[in-house]
C-alpha positions in Angstrom: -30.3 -9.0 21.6 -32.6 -11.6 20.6 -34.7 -13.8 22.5 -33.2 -17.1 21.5 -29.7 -16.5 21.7 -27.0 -18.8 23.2 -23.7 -18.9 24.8 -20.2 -20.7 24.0 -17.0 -20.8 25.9 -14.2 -20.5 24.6 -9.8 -20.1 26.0 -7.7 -19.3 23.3 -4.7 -17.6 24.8 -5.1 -13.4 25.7 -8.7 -12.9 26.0 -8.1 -9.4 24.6 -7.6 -10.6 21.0 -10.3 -13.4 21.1 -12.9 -10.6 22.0 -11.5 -8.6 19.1 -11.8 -12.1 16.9 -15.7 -13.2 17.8 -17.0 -9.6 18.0 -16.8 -8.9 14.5 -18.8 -12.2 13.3 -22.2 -11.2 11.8 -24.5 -13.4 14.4 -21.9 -12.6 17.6 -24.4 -10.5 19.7 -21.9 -10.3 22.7 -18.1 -10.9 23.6 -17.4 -10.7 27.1 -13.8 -11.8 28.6 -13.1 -13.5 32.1 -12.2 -16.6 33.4 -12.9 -20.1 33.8 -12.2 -23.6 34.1 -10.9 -23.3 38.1 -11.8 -24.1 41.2 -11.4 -20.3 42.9 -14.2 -17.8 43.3 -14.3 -14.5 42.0 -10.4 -14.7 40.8 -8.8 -11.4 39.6 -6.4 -10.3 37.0 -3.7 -10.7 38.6 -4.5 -14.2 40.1 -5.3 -16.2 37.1 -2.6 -14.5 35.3 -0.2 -15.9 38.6 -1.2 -19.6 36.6 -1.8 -20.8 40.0 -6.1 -20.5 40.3 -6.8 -23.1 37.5 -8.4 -21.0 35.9 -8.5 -19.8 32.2 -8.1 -17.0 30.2 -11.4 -17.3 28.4 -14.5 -15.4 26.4 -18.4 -15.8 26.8 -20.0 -15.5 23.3 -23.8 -14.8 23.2 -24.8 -15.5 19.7 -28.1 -15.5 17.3 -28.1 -19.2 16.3 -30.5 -18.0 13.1 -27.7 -16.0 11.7 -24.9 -18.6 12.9 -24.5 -21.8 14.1 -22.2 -23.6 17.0 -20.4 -25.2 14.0 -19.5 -22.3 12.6 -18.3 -21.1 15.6 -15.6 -23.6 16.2 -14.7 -22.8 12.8 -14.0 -19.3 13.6 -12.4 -20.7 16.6 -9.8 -23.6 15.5 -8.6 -20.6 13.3 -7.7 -18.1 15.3 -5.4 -20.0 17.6 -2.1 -23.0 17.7 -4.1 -26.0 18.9 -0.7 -27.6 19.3 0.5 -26.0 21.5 0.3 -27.6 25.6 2.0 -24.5 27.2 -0.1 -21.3 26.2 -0.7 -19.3 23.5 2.7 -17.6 21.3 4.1 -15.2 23.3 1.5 -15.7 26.7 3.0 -18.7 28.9 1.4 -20.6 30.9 -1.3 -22.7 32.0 -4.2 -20.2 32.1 -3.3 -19.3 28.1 -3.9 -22.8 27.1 -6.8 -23.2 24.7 -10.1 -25.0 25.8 -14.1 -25.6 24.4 -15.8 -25.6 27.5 -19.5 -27.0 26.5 -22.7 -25.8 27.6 -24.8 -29.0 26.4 -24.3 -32.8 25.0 -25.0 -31.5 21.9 -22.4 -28.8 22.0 -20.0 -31.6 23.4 -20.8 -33.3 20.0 -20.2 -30.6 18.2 -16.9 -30.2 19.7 -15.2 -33.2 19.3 -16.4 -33.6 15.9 -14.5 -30.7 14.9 -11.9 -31.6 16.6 -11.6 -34.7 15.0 -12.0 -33.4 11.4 -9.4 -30.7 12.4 -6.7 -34.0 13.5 -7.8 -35.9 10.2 -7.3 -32.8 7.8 -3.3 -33.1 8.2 -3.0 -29.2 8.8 -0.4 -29.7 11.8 2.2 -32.0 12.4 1.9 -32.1 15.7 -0.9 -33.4 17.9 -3.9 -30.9 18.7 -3.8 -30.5 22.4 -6.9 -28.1 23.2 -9.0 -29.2 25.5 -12.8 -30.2 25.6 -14.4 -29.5 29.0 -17.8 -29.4 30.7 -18.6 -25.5 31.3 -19.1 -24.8 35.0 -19.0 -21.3 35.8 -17.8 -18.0 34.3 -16.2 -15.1 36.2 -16.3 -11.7 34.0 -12.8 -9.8 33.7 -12.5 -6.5 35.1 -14.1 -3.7 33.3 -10.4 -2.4 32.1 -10.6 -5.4 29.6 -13.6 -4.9 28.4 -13.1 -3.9 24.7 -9.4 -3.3 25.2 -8.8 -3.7 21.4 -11.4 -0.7 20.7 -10.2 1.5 24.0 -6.5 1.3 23.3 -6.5 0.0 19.5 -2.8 1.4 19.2 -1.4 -1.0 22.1 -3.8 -3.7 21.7 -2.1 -4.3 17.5 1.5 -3.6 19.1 0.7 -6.6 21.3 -1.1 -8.5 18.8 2.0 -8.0 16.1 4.6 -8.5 18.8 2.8 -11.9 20.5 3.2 -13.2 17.4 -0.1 -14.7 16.8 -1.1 -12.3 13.9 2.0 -13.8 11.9 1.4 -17.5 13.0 -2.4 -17.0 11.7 -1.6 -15.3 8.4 0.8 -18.0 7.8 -1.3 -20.9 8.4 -4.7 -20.0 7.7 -3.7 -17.3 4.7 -6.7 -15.5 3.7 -8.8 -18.2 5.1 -9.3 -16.5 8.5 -10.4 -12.7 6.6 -13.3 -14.8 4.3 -14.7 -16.7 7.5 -15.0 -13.4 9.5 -16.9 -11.5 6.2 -19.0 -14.6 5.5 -18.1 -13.5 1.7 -15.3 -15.1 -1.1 -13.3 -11.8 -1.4 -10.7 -11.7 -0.1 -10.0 -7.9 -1.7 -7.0 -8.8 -3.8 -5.2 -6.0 -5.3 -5.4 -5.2 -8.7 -2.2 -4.8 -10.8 -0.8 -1.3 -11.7 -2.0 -1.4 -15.0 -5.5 -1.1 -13.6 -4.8 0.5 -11.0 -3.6 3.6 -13.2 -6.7 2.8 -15.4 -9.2 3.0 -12.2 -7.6 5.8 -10.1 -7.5 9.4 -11.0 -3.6 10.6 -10.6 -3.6 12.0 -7.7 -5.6 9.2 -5.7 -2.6 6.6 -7.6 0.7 8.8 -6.4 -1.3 9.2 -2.5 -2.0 5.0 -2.2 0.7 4.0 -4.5 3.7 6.6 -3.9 2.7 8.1 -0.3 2.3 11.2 -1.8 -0.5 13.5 0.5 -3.4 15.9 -1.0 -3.9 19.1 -0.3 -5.5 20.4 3.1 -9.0 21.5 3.3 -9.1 21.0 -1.0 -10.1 17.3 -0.5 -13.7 15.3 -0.9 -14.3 13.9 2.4 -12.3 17.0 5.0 -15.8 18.4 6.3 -18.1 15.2 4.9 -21.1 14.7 7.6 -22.8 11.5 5.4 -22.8 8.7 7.3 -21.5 5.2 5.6 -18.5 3.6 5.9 -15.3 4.7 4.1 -13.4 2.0 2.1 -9.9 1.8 0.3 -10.2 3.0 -3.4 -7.8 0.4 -4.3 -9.8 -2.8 -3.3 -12.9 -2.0 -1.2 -12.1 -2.9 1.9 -13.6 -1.2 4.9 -11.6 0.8 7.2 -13.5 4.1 9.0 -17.0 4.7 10.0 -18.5 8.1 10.1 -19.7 7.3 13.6 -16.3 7.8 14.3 -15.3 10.6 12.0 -14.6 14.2 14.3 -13.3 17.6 13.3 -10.0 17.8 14.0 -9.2 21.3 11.8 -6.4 19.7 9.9 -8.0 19.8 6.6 -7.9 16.6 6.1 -11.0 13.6 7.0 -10.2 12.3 10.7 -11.1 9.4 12.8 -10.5 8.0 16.6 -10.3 4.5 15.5 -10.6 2.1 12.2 -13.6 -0.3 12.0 -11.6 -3.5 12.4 -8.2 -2.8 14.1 -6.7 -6.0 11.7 -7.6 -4.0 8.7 -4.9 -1.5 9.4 -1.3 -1.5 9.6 0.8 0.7 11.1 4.8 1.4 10.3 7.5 3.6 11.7 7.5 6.8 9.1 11.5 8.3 9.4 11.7 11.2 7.6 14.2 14.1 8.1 13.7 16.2 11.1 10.4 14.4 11.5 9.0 11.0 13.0 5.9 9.7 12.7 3.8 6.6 12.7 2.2 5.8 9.1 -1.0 4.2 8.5 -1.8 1.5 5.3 -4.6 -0.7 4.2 -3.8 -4.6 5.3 -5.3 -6.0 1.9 -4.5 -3.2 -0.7 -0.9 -1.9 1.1 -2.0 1.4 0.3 -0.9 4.1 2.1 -3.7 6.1 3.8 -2.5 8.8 5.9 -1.1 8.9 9.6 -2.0 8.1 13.1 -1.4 10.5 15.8 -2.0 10.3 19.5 -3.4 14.2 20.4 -7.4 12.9 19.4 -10.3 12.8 21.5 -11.8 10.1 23.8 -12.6 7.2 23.6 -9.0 6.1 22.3 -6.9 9.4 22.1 -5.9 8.9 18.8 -6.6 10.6 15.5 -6.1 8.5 11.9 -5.5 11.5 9.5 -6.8 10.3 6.5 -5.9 10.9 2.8 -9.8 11.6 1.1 -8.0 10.4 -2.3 -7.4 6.9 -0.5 -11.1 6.6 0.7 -14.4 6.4 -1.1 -17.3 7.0 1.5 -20.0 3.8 0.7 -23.5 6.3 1.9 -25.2 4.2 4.4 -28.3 3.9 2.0 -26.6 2.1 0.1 -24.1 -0.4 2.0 -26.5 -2.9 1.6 -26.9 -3.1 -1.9 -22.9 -2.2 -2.3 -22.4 -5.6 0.1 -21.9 -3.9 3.0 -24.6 -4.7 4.9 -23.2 -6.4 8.0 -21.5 -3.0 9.0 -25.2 -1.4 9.7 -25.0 -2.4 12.5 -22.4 0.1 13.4 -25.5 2.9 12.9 -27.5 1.1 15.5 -28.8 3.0 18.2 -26.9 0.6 21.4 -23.5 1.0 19.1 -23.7 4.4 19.3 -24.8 4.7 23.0 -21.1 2.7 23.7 
């Protein structure tokens, strides 16, 4: 971390998902979840969660403010939650999901309510904005078991998301809005229509991400690939697998415990006769990538069997100059000491 880093506060409902939100903003040196905003000391899961403590479900962001600013950082924040709503956070009840800016400094206090009121003016919501602006007082960390749960358990963490409904109410008001602010970039990796897509895909990397066909095992580019880079969706670019996360798994096919960004992927029920499984697609593109199965290794148990013709490996000698450059961090020696 750097030496002038700072801190913001911030409750927005399950702490798992606003870790998962603020970790992958290039600037965010640290996420950590806990609770706040109470009178009781050293509360536990299971007290703040009673609602009766006072306390928040919250998240302690140490940030670089040379690569981002506080401003910024609200931004990310007002859109990633329902400030209008009093009781909690979608499907999370109760007073300790409410959302809150809890202030470290006057200026930050500022800061606050000027977004706030710029959020009230702009006419977004018809209702009022209810969250909370509050003097910081102290910060309890969350057990270790939350620490990271979105990386850790990536499979239940996006059940949760998807079934809480806060991914839908986010993609419905904030569109592609939320992607761009977390990339710092104007793409928004729109698909191309199938006339290009037939003029920029070979046929059998169209009839894998287009028709769910699957390649051949062991007969693919990436099945025994050791470079290191990021792999991305042929179809528009997006980034979905690390290599720091790529195993041998002896399918014959490229394999991974876990995507980059957990919202990149989604998952659907794959019924097939005499067979069952759980299919894995690009959120941007829709293409269809491979599978996910749960007999991987540790950290997360799972292995995302991958399709080589959906993927095109970015080297990491080249992800800056490709505009992947905020994903080097991945290849940093404390990432890969986690």
């Amino acid at each position: 971390m750097t030496d002038n880093r700072k801190t913001a506060t911030f409750a927005a409902g399950c702490f798992w998902c606003i870790e998962a939100d603020f970790a992958k903003i290039p600037g965010v040196e640290r996420v950590v979840p806990g609770y706040t905003g109470g009178e009781k000391e050293n509360p536990t899961y299971e007290e703040v969660s009673s609602g009766a403590t006072g306390h928040f479900e919250a998240a302690q962001i140490s940030y670089d403010p040379t690569q981002i600013t506080y401003q910024q950082l609200l931004d990310v924040f007002w859109k990633h939650i329902d400030p209008t709503d009093p009781g909690g956070q979608f499907a999370d009840r109760g007073s300790q999901y409410r959302t809150a800016i809890f202030y470290h400094d006057e200026q930050q206090k500022q800061l606050a309510e000027q977004s706030k009121r710029a959020l009230e003016a702009s006419g977004k919501f018809d209702r009022p904005i209810v969250t909370e602006i509050r003097p910081f007082t102290k910060f309890y960390e969350a057990e270790d078991y939350h620490r990271e749960y979105y990386k850790k358990h990536p499979l239940r963490y996006r059940l949760y998301r998807q079934g809480s409904g806060r991914e839908q109410f986010l993609e419905n008001t904030w569109k592609a809005d939320t992607r761009n602010e977390a990339k710092g970039k104007g793409s928004s990796y729109k698909k191309p229509d199938d006339d290009t897509l037939r003029k920029k895909l070979t046929p059998l990397q169209y009839e894998v991400t287009q028709h769910e066909e699957t390649e051949p095992p062991f007969r693919n580019e990436y099945w025994d690939s050791k470079r290191e880079g990021v792999y991305v969706d042929i179809v528009t670019g997006e980034p979905l697998f690390s290599s720091r996360d790529k195993f041998e798994s002896d399918c014959g096919w490229p394999s991974f415990t876990r995507p980059i960004d957990s919202e990149s992927i989604v998952e659907k029920e794959d019924r097939k006769p005499f067979m069952k499984r759980t299919e894995v697609r690009s959120k941007h593109g829709d293409s269809h990538l491979g599978h996910v199965f749960t007999d991987g290794p540790q950290p997360t148990g799972l292995r995302y069997c991958i399709n080589s013709a959906a993927l095109k490996l970015i080297p990491k000698e080249d992800m800056e100059k490709e505009g992947y450059g905020e994903y080097l961090k991945l290849f940093s020696v404390s990432q890969k000491q986690k």
